[in-house]
VOGU-3710 file (C-alpha; in Angstrom, 3 decimals, decimal comma):
1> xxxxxxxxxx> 57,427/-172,145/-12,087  57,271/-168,785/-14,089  60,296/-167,106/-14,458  61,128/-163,477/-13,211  62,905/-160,812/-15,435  65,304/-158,858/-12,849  67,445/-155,701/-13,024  69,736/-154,688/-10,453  70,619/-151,304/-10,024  73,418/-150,118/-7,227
11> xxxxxxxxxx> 76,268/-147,255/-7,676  79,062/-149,966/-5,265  80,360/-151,862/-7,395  80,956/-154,868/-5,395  77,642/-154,890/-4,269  75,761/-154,563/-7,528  77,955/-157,463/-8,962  76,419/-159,774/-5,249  73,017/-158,772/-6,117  73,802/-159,932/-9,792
21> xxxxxxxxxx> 75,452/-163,380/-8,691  72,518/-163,649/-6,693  70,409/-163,340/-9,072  72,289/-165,769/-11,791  72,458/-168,732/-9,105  68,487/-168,540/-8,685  66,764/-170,614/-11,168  63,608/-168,734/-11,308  65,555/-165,571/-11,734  66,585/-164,319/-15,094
31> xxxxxxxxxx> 68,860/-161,094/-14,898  68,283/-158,524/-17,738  70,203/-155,427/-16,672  72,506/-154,165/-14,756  73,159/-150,478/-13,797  75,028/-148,227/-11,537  72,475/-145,608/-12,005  68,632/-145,126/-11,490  68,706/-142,762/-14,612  69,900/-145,556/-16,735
41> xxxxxxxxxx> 67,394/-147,759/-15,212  64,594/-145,840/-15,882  65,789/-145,486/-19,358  65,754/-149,395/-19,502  62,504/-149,595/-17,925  60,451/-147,287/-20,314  61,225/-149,404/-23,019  61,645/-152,883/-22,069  59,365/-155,249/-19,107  60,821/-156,053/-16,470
51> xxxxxxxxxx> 58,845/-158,467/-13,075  61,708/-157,261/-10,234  63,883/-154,266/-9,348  66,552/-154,508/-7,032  67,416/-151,169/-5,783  69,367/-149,417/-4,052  68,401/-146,666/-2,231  71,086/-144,198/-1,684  72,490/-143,632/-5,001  73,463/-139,821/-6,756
61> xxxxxxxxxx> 71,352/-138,238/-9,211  68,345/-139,982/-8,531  67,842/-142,182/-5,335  66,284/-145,265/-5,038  63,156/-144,148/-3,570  62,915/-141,161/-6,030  62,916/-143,777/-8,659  60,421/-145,498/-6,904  57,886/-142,556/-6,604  58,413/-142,173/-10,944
71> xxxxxxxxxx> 57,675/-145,687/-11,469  54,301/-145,341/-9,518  53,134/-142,423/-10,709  54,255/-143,314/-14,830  51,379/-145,550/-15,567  53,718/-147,967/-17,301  53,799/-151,345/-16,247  56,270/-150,848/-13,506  58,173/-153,926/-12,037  58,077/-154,686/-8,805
81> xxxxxxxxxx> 60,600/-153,889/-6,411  63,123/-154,734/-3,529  65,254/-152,272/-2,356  68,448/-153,434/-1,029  70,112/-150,745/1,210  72,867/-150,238/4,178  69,630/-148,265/6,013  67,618/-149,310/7,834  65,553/-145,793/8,039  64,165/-146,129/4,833
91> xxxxxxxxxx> 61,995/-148,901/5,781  58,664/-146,599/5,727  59,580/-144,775/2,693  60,072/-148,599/1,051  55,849/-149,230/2,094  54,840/-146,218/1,053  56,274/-146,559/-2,341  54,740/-150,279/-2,371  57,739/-152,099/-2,114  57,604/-155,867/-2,276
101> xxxxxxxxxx> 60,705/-156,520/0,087  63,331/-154,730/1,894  67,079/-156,381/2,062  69,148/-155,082/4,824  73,433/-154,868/3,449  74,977/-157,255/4,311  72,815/-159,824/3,276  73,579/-163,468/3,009  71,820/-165,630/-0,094  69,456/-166,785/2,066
111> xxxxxxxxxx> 68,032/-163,646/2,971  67,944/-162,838/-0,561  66,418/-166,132/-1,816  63,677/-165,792/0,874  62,797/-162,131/-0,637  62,807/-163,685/-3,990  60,645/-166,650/-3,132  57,930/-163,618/-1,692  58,483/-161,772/-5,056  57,550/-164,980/-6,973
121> xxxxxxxxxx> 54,529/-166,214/-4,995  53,061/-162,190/-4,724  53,561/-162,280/-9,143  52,038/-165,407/-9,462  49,013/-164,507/-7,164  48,676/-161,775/-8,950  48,486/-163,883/-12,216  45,777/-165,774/-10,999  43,840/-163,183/-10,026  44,040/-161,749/-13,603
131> xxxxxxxxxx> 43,043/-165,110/-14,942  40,565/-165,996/-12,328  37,486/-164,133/-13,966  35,570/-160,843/-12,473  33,473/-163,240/-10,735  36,167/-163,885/-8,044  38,763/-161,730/-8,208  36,882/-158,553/-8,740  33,292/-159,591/-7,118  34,364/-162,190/-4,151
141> xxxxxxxxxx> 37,906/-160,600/-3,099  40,335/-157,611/-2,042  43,793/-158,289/-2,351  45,725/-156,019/0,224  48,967/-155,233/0,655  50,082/-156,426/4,358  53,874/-155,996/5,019  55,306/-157,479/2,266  52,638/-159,875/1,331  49,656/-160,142/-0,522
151> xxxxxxxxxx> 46,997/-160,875/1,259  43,586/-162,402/0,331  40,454/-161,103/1,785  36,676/-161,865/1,028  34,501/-158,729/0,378  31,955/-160,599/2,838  34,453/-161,146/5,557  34,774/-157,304/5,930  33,264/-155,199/8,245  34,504/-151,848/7,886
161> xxxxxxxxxx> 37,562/-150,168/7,272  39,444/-147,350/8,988  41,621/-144,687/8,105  44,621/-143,336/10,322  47,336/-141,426/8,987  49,741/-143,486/6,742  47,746/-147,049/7,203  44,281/-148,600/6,959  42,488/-151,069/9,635  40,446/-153,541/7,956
171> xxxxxxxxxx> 38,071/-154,564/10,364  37,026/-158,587/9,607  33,847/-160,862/10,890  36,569/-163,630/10,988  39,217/-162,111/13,279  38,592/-159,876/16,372  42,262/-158,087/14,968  42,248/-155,920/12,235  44,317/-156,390/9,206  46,777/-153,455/9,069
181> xxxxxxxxxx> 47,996/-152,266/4,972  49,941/-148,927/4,730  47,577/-147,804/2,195  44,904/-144,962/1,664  41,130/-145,033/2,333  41,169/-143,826/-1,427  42,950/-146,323/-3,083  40,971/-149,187/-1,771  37,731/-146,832/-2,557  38,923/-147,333/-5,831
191> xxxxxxxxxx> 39,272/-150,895/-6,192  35,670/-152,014/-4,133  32,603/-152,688/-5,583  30,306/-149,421/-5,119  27,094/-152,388/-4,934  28,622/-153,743/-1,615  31,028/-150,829/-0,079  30,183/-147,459/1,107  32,962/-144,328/1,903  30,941/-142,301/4,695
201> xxxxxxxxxx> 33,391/-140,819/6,506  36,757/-139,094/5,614  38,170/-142,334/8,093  35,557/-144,995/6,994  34,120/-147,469/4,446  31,650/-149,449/5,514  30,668/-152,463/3,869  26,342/-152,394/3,542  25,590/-156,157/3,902  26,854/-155,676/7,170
211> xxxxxxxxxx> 25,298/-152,960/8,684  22,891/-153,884/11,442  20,959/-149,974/12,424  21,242/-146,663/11,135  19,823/-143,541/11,662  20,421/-140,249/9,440  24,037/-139,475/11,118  25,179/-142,946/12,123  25,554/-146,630/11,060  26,041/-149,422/13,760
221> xxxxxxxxxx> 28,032/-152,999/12,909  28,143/-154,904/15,556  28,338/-152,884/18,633  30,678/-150,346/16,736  28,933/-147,089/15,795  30,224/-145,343/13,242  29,770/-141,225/12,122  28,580/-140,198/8,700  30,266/-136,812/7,665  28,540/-134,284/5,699
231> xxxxxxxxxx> 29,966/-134,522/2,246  29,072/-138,314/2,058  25,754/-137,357/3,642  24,071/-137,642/0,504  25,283/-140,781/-1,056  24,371/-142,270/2,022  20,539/-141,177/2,243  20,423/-142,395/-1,497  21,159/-145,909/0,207  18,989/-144,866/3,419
241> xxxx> 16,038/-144,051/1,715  15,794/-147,769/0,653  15,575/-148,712/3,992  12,721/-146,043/4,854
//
């Protein structure tokens, strides 16, 4: 059982010093900071690792979520986080900033043990992933983000995927219901093989092995038909013309 460095950050005194309690009666939990600010956190996190955050959300100076949106965007190796808030309207803005867990105040231990159990399983998958080798991790399987889970997915159980506004469907062979990840069409473009996935659309990636007709404007899987937009046009008669 690997153990988790934590820092708590809350500006309520009494409920920083729960989450810390918390923390210190959980075995796989090892507290290294405390702070009543996100500035000092930050501070703290620029120098030293860190595997969880917990965070509040409404704080001065620098919210919770604000925070959040630095940590992504720092290219530091961020810890993880669960925000830990009296509001429940942040819930979206907690996916978006890919937020392991969201604690509602007042929470009981068990609510909090359960969030930190999720924390621990989602590190350690993602430990052996890293040690797993290219051949599975990055040629065999996508790991997506579905509600506060990771989820494992074979590249060969997907059909397509599909954009809407603030989430992606991943359409599987396996499962006549999509997976749902409040992600981008980009950021999984990013992490999929370009031997075995295809971005044709602005609101689709197809995955080639399973494409069953085309013509110059359209691919059909399965009995789904699906557009190809101009400025992917070309890419896709590059892969077209092997078909000719």
């Amino acid at each position: 059982m690997s153990i988790l460095k934590c820092i708590a950050v809350d500006d309520e005194p009494l409920a920083l010093g729960l989450v810390c309690a918390f923390i210190d009666k959980t075995p796989f939990l090892s507290l290294e900071g405390r702070y009543s600010s996100a500035v000092e956190a930050l501070q703290y996190i620029q120098n030293q690792p860190a595997d969880i955050l917990f965070l509040d959300i409404q704080m001065p100076d620098l919210t919770g979520i604000e925070l959040a949106r630095i940590l992504e965007k720092s290219g530091t190796r961020a810890p993880r986080i669960i925000f830990t808030t009296a509001f429940n309207q942040y819930a979206l803005d907690g996916f978006r900033v890919d937020a392991l867990d969201y604690l509602l105040k007042p929470f009981n231990y068990e609510e909090f043990l359960r969030a930190a159990s999720r924390a621990q399983a989602y590190v350690e998958l993602l430990q052996k992933a890293s040690l797993s080798g290219p051949a599975e991790s990055k040629d065999e399987y996508l790991f997506l983000k579905v509600e506060y889970q990771l989820l494992r997915i074979a590249y060969d159980d997907i059909l397509y995927m599909e954009g809407l506004k603030d989430y992606v469907k991943v359409h599987l062979k396996s499962d006549s219901k999509p997976v749902l990840s409040l992600t981008s069409l980009k950021a999984l473009e990013e992490k999929l093989p370009v031997s075995r996935f295809m971005r044709v659309h602005r609101s689709f990636i197809v995955n080639l092995d399973k494409i069953s007709a085309v013509t110059r404007n359209t691919i059909q899987i399965g009995t789904t038909t699906i557009p190809v937009s101009d400025q992917y046009k070309e890419g896709f008669n590059q892969f077209l013309s092997k078909w000719m």
